[in-house]
C-alpha positions in Angstrom: 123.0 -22.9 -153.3 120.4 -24.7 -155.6 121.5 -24.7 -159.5 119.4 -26.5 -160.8 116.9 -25.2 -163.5 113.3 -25.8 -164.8 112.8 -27.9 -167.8 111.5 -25.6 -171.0 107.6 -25.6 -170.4 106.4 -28.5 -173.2 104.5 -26.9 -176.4 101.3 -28.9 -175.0 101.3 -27.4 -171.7 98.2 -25.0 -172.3 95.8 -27.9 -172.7 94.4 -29.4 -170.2 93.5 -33.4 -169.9 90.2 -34.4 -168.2 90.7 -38.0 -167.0 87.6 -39.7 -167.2 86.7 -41.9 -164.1 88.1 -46.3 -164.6 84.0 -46.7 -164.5 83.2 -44.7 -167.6 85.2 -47.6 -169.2 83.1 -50.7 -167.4 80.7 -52.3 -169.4 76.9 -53.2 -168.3 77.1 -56.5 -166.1 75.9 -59.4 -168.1 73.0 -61.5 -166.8 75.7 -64.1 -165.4 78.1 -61.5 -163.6 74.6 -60.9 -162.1 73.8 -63.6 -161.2 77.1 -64.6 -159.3 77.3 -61.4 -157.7 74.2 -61.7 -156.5 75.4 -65.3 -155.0 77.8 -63.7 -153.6 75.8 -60.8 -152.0 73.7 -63.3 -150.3 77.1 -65.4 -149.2 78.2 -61.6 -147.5 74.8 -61.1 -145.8 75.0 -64.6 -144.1 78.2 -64.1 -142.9 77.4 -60.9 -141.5 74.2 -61.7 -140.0 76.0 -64.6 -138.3 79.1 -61.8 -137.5 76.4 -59.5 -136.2 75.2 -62.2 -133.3 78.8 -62.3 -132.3 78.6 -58.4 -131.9 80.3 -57.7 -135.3 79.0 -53.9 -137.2 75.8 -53.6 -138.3 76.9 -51.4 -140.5 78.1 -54.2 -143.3 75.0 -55.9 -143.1 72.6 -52.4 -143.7 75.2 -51.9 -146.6 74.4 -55.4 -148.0 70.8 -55.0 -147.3 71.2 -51.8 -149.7 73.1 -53.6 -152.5 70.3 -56.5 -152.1 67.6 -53.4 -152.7 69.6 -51.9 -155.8 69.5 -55.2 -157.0 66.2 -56.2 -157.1 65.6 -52.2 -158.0 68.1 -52.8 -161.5 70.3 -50.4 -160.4 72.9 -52.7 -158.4 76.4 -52.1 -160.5 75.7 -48.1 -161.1 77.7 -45.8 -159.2 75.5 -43.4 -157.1 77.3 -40.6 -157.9 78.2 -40.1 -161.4 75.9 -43.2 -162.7 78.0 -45.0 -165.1 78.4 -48.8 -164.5 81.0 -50.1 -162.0 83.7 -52.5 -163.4 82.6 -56.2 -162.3 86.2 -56.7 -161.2 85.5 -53.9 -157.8 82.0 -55.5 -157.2 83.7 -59.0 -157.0 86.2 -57.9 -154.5 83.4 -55.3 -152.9 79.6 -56.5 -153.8 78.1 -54.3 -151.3 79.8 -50.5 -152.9 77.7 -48.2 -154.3 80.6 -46.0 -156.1 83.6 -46.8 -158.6 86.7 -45.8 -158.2 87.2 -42.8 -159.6 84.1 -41.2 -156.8 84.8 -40.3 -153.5 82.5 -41.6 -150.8 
């Protein structure tokens, strides 16, 4: 037989938190994140061109190909969903997404 009981309800339990998305905190990318991400955006593309002759996915290189397009469009570094700026941090270690962390794919 369980015995244990609830905890009292807390005095703030009627309001409700909306946790805003990690990009809404990212900042713009500045002209030299820019310009090394778009270093390294080429670097990916190489490697997946050369990956693709070796019958890698064409899949990564059409996604790099995009990033490349929303690059040269200005809007590389927005998330395509709820348009605020991805942090610089997630484009390092993924140059190619199009959506911070807090959107689903």
């Amino acid at each position: 037989m369980n015995t244990r009981t609830q905890p009292p309800p807390s005095p703030l339990s009627h309001v409700h938190h909306h946790h805003a998305p990690a990009s809404s905190f990212a900042a713009p990318l500045s002209e030299v994140q820019l310009r090394d991400l778009k270093a390294e955006l080429r670097r990916e593309y190489a490697l997946a061109e050369r990956e693709l002759s070796y019958g890698g996915s064409s899949l990564e290189l059409h996604e790099l190909r995009e990033a490349i397009q929303r690059l040269k469009a200005g809007a590389y570094g927005v998330c395509t969903a709820c348009h605020q700026p991805i942090p610089f941090a997630r484009l390092q270690v993924m140059p190619a997404t199009q959506r911070c962390v807090g959107c689903p794919r």
